[in-house]
N, C-alpha and C positions, 0 to 999 in steps of 0.2 A: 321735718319741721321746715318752717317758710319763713325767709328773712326778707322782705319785700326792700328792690333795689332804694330803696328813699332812704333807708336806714346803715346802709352798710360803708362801713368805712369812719361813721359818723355818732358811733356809742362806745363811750367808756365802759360801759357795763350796760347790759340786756334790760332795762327800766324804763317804763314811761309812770310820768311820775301823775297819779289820777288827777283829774282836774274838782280842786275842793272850794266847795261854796263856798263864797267870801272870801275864803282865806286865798286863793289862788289868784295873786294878780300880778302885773307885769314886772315885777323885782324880784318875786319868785320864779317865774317860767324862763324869764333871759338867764338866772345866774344857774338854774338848772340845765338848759341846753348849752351854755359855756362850757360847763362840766360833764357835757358826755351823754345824758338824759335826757328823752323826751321831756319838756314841760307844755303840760296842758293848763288850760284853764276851762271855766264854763262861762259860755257868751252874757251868760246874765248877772253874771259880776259886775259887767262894764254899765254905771249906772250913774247918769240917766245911758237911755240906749245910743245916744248923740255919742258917748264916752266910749265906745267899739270900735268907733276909727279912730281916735286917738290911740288907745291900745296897738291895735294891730300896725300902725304908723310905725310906733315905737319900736314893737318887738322886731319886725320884720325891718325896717332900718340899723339896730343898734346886734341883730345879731349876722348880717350883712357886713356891717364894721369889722367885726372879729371874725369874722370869714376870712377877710382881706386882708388882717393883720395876722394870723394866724392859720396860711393854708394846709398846715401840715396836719394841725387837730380840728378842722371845721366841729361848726356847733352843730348839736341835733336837732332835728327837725321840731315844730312846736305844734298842736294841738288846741285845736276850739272845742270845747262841748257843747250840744246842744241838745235841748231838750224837746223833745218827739212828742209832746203830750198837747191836747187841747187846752191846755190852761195857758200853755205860752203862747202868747198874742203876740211876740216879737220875734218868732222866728223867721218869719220871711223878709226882714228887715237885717236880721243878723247873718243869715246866708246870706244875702247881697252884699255887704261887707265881707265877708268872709271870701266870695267870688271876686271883690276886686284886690285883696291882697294875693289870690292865689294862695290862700293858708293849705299846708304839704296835708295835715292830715285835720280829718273832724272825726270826734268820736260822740256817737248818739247814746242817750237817753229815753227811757220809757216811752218807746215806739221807734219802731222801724219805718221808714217811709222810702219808697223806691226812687219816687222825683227826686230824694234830696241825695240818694247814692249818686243818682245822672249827673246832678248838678256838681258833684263833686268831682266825679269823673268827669266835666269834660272841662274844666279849668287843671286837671292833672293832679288832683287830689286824693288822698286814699281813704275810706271809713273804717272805722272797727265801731262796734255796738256792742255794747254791754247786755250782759246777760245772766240770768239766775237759775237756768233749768234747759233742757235737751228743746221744748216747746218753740222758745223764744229764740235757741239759738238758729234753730231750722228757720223759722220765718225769716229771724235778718237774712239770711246767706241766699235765701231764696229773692229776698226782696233788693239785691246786690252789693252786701255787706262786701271789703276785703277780707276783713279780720273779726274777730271774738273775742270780748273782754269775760271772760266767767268770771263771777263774781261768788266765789264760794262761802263757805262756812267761815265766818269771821272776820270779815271785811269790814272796812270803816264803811259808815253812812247805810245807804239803803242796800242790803247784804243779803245773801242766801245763804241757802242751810244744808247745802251741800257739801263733802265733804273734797276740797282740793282732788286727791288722790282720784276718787271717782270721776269727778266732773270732767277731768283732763284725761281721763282712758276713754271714757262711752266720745266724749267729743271727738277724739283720735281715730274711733271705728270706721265715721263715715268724711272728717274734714280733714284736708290735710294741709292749709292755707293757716297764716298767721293767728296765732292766739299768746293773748296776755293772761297770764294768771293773777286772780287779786286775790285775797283773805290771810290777813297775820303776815307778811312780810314784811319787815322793819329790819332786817340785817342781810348780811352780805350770803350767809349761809345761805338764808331763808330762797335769794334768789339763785344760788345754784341746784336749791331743788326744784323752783322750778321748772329751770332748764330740765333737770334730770327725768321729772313727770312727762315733761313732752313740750312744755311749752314753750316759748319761743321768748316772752318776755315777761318781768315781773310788773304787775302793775304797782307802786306802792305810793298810798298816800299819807295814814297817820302820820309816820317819823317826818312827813316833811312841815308838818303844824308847828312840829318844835323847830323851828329854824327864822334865824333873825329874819329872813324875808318877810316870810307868810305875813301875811294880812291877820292876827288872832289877837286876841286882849292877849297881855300876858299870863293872866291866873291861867287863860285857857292851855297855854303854852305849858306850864310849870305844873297843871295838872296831868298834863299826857305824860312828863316825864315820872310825875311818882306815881304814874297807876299802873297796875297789871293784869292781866286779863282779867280775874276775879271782878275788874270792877267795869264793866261792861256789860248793857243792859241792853235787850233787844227786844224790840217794842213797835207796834205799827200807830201808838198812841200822837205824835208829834207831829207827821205828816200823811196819817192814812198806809202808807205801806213802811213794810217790817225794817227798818236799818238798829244800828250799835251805835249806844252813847253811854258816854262814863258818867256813872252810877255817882258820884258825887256833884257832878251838875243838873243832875234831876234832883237832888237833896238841897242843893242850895237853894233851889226852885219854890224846895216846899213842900215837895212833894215823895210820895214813897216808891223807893225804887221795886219792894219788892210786892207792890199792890197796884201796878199801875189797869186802870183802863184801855179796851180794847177801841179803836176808833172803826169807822166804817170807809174799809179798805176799795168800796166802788169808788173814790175821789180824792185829790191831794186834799189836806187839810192844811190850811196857813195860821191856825194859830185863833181866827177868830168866830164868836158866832153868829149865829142867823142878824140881829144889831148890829154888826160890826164892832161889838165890844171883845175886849182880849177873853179869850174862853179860858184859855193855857200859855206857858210859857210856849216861845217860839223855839222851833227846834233852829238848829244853827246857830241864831244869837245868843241863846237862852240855855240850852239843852245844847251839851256839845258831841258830836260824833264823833268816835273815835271805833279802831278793831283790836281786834285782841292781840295784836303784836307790841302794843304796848311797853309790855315787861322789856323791850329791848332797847328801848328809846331811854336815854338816863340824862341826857345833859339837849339845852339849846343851844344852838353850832349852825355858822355859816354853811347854807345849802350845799358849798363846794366842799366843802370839810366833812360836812355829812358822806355826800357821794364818794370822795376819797375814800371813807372811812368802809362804804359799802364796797369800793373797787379792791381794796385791802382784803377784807374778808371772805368776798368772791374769789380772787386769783389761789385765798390759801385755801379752799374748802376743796379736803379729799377726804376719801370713804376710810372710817377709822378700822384699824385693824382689827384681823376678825378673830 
């Protein structure tokens, strides 16, 4: 396994915490790298696009501050997402922000682009790229990824179907540089198995929806704690490609969890049709992501208190007797 020098010395516990639409914004990412953890966000939160140097102003000044006041536990490093795809017309606009803060790491989305690794690399930044299968994960590493987010079987948001234990051994055969495991992590255990699989860090975002930071309505919040996996519904219906959302906010929608329609997976879908009238409840707003780790999340809790709670559980987790 690969701990890439930007990280060491500088993690309470092995997490980068996924960068969640909407809900990840700059009160969540500072109080999460305070406490030990990557915090990500994704660049297109910051809205209007003017609202991206504000952000990064912020982050990167206010976690600077506690650098200085506290050199013995420096924060962890923080994280932009950005989205790889042809529908985002603001990416060239949010990497140039991005290249003048110097942000340590960017982690891509639905596409791989080699210009944007360079760009990354030569302001001293690192990438990781997410990923759903062996296909995708070969092209980023090819296209100058550092790192690999596998996104297995049960992951919040746009998830694959693979299953953990797999995904992290065929990955192992031929890669031996940084990977984050995502799908159902929401406790402390959950991240010592990742370690255990092979990988290097847990990616975990649901349990951090339930935390006073996050950006969420509160039903949204108070429904992640009483749902358990059972109630996770995975559907390419909301945006065109397959992710997990709880089965009660497609109900409140109106709609049947266990009859949904398939949407057509060549193109994101945002919700409206050919008129520009609403077709469907919007996913994210409307339609809430969540993974099947769920059942582990039971109360809302300052991000710090969360992480404690997962550094807690990390430190005690050993192999039970046999």
């Amino acid at each position: 396994m690969s701990m890439p020098a930007l990280f060491k010395g500088r993690l309470s516990i092995p997490v980068i915490g996924s960068p969640l639409f909407i809900i990840s914004v700059p009160d969540l990412v500072i109080a999460q790298c305070k406490a030990g953890v990557v915090g990500a966000f994704p660049a297109l939160n910051a809205r209007p696009p003017e609202l991206l140097d504000e952000w990064l102003a912020r982050i990167t000044e206010e976690l600077a501050a506690h650098d200085k006041a506290h050199p013995e536990t420096p924060s962890a490093p923080f994280a932009v997402n950005q989205i790889v795809h042809r529908s985002n017309n603001r990416l060239e606009h949010d990497l140039a922000l991005c290249e003048k803060y110097k942000v340590p790491m960017i982690i891509t989305s639905l596409g791989a682009r080699e210009e944007l690794n360079q760009a990354a690399h030569h302001w001293g930044g690192i990438v990781f790229h997410d990923v759903i299968n062996q296909k995708f994960a070969h092209k980023a590493i090819e296209k100058g990824a550092d790192g690999l987010i596998l996104v297995a079987a049960g992951a919040g948001g746009h998830a694959g179907t693979i299953s953990p234990f797999a995904f992290v051994a065929e990955t192992r055969q031929w890669f031996d540089g940084p990977i984050a495991l995502s799908g159902a992590i929401a406790n402390g255990r959950a991240i010592r198995a990742a370690r255990v699989l092979g990988a290097d860090f847990a990616y975990v975002g649901s349990a951090f929806i339930a935390t006073k930071e996050a950006n969420a309505v509160e039903r949204y919040k108070e429904m992640i704690t009483a749902s358990g996996a059972e109630d996770i519904v995975y559907s390419n219906l909301f945006t065109g490609v397959h992710g997990n959302y709880l089965k009660p906010s497609i109900v409140a929608a109106g709609m049947d969890p266990e009859n949904l329609p398939t949407s057509d997976p060549s193109k994101m879908n945002f919700g409206t049709d050919a008129s520009g009238e609403r077709a469907k409840p919007k996913a994210w707003k409307e339609i809430w992501g969540s993974g099947q780790g769920v059942g582990s999340i039971g109360a809302i809790l300052p991000a710090a208190e969360l992480i404690a709670r997962f550094k807690k559980e990390y430190d005690e987790a050993v192999d039970p007797p046999v």
